[in-house]
LOBA-906589 format. One line per field, with one value per residue (C-alpha): chain; residue number from 1; x, y, z; residue in one letter. Coordinates in nm, 3 decimals. Layout:
# residues N
cadena = [A ...]
num = [NUM ...]
xx = [X ...]
yy = [Y ...]
zz = [Z ...]
residuo = [a ...]
This chain:
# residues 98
cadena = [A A A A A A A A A A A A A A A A A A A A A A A A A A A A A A A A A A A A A A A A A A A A A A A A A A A A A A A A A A A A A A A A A A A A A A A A A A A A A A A A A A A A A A A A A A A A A A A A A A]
num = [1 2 3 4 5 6 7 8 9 10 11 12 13 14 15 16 17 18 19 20 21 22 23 24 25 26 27 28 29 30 31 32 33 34 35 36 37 38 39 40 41 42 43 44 45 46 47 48 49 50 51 52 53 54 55 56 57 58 59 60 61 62 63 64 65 66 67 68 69 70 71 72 73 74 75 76 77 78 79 80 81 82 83 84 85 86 87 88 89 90 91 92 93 94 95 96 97 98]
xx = [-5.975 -6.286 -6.201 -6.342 -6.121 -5.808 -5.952 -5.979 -5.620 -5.488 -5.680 -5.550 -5.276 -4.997 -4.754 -4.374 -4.134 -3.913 -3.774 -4.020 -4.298 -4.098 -4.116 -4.435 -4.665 -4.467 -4.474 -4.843 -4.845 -4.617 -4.834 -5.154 -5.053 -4.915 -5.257 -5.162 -5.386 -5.706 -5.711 -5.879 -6.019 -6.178 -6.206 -6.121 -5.765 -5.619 -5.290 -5.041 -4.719 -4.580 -4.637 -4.573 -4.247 -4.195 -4.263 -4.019 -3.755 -3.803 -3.736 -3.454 -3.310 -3.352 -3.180 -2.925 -2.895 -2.885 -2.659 -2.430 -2.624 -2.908 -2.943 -2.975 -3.329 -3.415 -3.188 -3.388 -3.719 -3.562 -3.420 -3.713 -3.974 -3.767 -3.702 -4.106 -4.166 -3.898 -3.979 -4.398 -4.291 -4.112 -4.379 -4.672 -4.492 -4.417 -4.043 -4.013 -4.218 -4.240]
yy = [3.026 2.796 2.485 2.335 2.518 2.374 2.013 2.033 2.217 1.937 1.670 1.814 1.570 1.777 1.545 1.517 1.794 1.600 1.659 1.485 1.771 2.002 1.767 1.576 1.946 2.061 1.774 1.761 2.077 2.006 1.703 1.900 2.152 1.921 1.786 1.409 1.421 1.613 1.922 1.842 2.218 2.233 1.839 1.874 1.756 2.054 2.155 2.513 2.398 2.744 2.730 2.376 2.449 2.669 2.439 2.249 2.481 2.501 2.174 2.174 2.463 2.262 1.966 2.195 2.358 2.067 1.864 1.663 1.733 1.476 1.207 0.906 0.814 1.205 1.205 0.981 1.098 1.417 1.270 1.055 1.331 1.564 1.272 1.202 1.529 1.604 1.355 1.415 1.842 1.708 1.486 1.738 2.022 1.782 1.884 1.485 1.263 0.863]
zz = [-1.303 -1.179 -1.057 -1.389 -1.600 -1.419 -1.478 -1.857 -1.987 -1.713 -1.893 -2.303 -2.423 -2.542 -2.755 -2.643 -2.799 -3.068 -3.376 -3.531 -3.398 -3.608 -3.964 -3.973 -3.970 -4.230 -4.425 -4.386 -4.466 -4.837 -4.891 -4.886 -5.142 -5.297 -5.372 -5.208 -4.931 -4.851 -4.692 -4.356 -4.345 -4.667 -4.743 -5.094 -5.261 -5.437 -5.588 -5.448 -5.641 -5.490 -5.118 -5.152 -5.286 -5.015 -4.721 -4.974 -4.875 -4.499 -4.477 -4.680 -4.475 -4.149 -4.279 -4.383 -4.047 -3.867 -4.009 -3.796 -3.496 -3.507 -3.436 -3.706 -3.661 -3.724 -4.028 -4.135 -4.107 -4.264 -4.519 -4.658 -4.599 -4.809 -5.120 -5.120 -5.119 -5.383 -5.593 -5.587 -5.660 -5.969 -6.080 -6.044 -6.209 -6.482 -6.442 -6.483 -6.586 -6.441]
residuo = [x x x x x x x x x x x x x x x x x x x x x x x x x x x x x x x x x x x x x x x x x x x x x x x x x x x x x x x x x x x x x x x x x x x x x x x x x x x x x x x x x x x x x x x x x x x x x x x x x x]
């Protein structure tokens, strides 16, 4: 590898491994599908109920699997992704209406 080459990957920011690196894509993810933010690929806003549902799920599994074993500021961030995202899934399939 040219010298060059070495510079730049040493010069890419990598963000620290946390918890949180884990959540926030799938959340970003949910969101997206979920039509609530714009889809940075395609710049447009639409709705996948489905795979929204599904990244849903994950994240529900994860919380399940972890429990008791983080720590309370992750719960947190676990917690309140999941009820936005709960609460947005019901609203856009019109399971509930608000």
């Amino acid at each position: 590898m040219s010298e060059e080459g070495k510079t730049e990957k040493s010069q890419r920011f990598l963000p620290p491994i946390e918890f949180s690196t884990i959540v926030l894509p799938l959340y970003i993810q949910a969101s997206i599908k979920l039509g609530l933010i714009e889809d940075p690929q395609t710049g447009k806003t639409e709705e996948d109920l489905d795979f929204a549902k599904r990244l849903i799920d994950v994240l529900d599994l994860l919380n399940d699997r972890t429990k008791g074993n983080l720590e309370k500021d992750e719960e947190v961030l676990l917690g309140s992704c999941l009820q936005q995202l709960k609460m947005n899934y019901l609203k856009k399939s019109k399971i509930i209406s608000l």
